[in-house]
C-alpha positions, 0 to 999 in steps of 0.5 A, spaced: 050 367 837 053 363 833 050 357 828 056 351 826 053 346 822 053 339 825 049 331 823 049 326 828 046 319 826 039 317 828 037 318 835 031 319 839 030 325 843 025 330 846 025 337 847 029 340 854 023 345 854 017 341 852 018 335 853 016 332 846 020 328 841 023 331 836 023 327 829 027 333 825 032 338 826 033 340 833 037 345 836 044 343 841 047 348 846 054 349 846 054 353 852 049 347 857 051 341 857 046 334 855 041 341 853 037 340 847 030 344 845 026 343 838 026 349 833 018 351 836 021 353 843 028 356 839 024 360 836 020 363 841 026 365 845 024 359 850 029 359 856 028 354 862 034 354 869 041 356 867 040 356 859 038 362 857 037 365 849 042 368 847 047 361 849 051 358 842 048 353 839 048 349 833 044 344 828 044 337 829 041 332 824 037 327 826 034 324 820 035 323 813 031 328 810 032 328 803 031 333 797 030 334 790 033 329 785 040 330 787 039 327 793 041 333 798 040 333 806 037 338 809 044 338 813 048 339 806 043 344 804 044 348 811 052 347 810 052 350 803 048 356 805 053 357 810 058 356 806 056 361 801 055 366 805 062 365 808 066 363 802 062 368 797 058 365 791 062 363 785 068 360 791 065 353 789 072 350 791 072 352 798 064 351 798 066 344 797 071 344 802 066 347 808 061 342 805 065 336 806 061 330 802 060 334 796 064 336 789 064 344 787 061 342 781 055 339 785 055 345 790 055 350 783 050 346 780 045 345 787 045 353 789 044 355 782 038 350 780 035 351 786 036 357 790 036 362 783 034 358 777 028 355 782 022 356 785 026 359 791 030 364 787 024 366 783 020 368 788 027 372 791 030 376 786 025 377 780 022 383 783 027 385 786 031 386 779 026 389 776 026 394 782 032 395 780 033 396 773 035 403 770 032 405 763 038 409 760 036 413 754 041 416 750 042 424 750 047 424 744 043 424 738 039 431 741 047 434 741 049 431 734 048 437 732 047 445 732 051 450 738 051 445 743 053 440 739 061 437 742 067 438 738 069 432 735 076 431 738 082 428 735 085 427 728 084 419 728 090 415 725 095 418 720 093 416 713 100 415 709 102 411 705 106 404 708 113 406 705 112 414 709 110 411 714 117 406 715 121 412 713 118 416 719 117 409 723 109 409 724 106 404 725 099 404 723 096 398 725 098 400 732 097 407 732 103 409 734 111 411 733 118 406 733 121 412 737 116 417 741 118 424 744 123 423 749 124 416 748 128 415 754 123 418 759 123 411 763 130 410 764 128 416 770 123 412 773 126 405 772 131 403 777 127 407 782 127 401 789 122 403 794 127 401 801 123 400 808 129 404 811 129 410 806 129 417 809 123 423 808 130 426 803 129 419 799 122 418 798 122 426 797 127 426 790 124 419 789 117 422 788 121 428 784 123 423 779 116 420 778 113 427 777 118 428 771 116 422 768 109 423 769 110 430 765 115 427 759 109 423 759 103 429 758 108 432 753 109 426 748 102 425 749 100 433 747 105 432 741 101 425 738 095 430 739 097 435 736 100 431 729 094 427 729 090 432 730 092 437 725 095 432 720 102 434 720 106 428 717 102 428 711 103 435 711 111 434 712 111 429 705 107 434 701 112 440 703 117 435 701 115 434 694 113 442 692 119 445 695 117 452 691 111 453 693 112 453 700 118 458 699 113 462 694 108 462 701 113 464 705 116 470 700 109 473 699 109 473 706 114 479 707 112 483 701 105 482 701 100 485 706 095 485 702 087 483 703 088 477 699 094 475 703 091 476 710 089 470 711 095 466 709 099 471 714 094 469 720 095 463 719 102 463 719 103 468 726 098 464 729 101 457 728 105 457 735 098 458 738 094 451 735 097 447 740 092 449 744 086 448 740 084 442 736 084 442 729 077 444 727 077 449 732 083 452 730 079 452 723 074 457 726 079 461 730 082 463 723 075 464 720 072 468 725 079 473 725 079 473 717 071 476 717 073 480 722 079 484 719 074 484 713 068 487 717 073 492 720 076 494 713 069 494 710 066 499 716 073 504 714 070 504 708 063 505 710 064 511 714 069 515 710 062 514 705 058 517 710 063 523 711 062 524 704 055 523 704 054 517 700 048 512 704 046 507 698 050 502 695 049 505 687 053 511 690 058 508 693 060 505 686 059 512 682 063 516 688 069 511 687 069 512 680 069 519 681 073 520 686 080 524 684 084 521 689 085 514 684 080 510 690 076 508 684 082 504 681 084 501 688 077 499 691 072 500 687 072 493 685 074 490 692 069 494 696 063 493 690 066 485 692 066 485 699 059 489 699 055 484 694 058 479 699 056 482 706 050 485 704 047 481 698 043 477 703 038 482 705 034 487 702 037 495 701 033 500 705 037 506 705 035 511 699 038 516 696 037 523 699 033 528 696 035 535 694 
């Protein structure tokens, strides 16, 4: 069943089913012919000889009926739901077209006032939004800090100075680079043609070559990660202005193995691995490992106390100062260091044996 918008001039007719007069809208078969029926028996499902309810018909207009100040008919009121509802609301070009005696700025102006902004639209949609209104709480302050709390990732932007940064061709503004990694990474994909009489070969090597592409990509965008991440350009121009101490960092590093110097060759045997942490994660990694070189080392130390007998900080000091084999001289200090910095938050309970 079908509903075509449809006016014709004034006339009088009578209802095929009841036989009364029909003064307003009335429904026409299109399927029996000289067959009209008025909107009491249409709706009711009337049937009567050969017509039957589920026929196609329209709507025909025979009077004027005007609404509103605008001056609309019930007809052009029925053509220009039709039409939104078949052109979509906001097409008001097409609404107009359908409509036929109306402008899209009067179609816009019309739905809107009357069957969203009026008693129509009120009485439709109010409830009906506010059913569907979602509360949004924001969950992000009660994880801003503590041990659930997110990483920070990425370094932000690269603060250099303007004249560093033409010289390695970053733009700051832009965040990014005159030449990135693999520059020439489009030139696989850009003459690529996808051809209708192309083979499963064609399309196969086609695809192979995107895939390439897609991992140049990945990499350039790990590497800009990594350098923002750590800072790394400032780093670079630092290293070129204190040339000594780097070559100092890296002479101690294969003469030394000292406690002191742990950290620094750490830092430097693990370096290749950053690129898979972020720079505060990295920072904590180094940490973690760092204390527990020292808590290993302190522990050593602990238990070859404990095979002499010792079980109190003050005999510790006493024993390294006596000890005949120069660890007084060695670790006496360091380890007297290292036991104020381990053991000075809480309380000794450990007392001296009695003999």
């Amino acid at each position: 069943m079908s509903s075509v918008p449809f006016s014709e001039t004034p006339a009088k007719n009578s209802c095929t089913y009841c036989q009364d007069l029909i003064t307003g809208l009335r429904i026409k078969c299109m399927e029996c012919p000289n067959f009209d029926i008025c909107l009491q028996c249409f709706a009711a499902g009337a049937e009567i000889g050969p017509h039957k309810n589920d026929h196609d018909y329209k709507f025909v207009d025979t009077v004027s009926v005007v609404f509103g100040s605008r001056g609309w008919r019930a007809q052009e009121l029925i053509d220009l739901l039709n039409a939104v509802e078949y052109r979509g609301f906001g097409n008001w070009e097409d609404i107009a077209k359908e409509i036929k005696t109306r402008t899209a700025d009067e179609a816009r102006e019309e739905y809107i006032s009357r069957f969203l902004e009026g008693t129509i639209g009120k009485v439709t949609w109010e409830d009906s939004l506010k059913s569907n209104q979602v509360k949004i709480i924001d969950m992000t302050d009660q994880l801003s800090e503590g041990p659930l709390a997110t990483l920070p990732r990425g370094g932000g932007q690269i603060h250099i100075a303007q004249e560093k940064a033409n010289q390695i061709g970053y733009m700051p503004l832009r965040d990014d680079f005159e030449w990135e990694y693999e520059n020439n990474a489009e030139s696989v994909v850009s003459g690529l043609i996808h051809l209708e009489d192309d083979t499963d070969v064609d399309t196969t090597l086609k695809l192979v070559h995107v895939d390439m592409y897609i991992n140049k990509l990945r990499e350039r965008a790990r590497r800009k990660r990594v350098v923002k991440d750590f800072q790394l350009i400032p780093k670079f121009f630092n290293s070129q202005l204190n040339p000594a101490e780097t070559k100092t960092v890296k002479r101690k590093l294969n003469k030394d193995d000292s406690p002191e110097n742990y950290a620094t060759s750490l830092e430097h045997q693990l370096r290749k691995f950053s690129q898979f942490h972020t720079a505060l994660e990295h920072s904590q990694f180094l940490d973690n490992l760092v204390r527990e070189h020292r808590l290993r080392r302190r522990l050593a130390e602990l238990y070859r106390y404990r095979m002499n007998g010792i079980k109190t900080i003050q005999d510790c000091e006493v024993f390294d100062e006596l000890s005949p084999d120069g660890a007084g001289s060695n670790s006496a200090s360091g380890s007297s260091k290292t036991t104020q910095s381990l053991c000075s938050d809480q309380p000794h309970t450990v007392q001296r044996k009695k003999r």
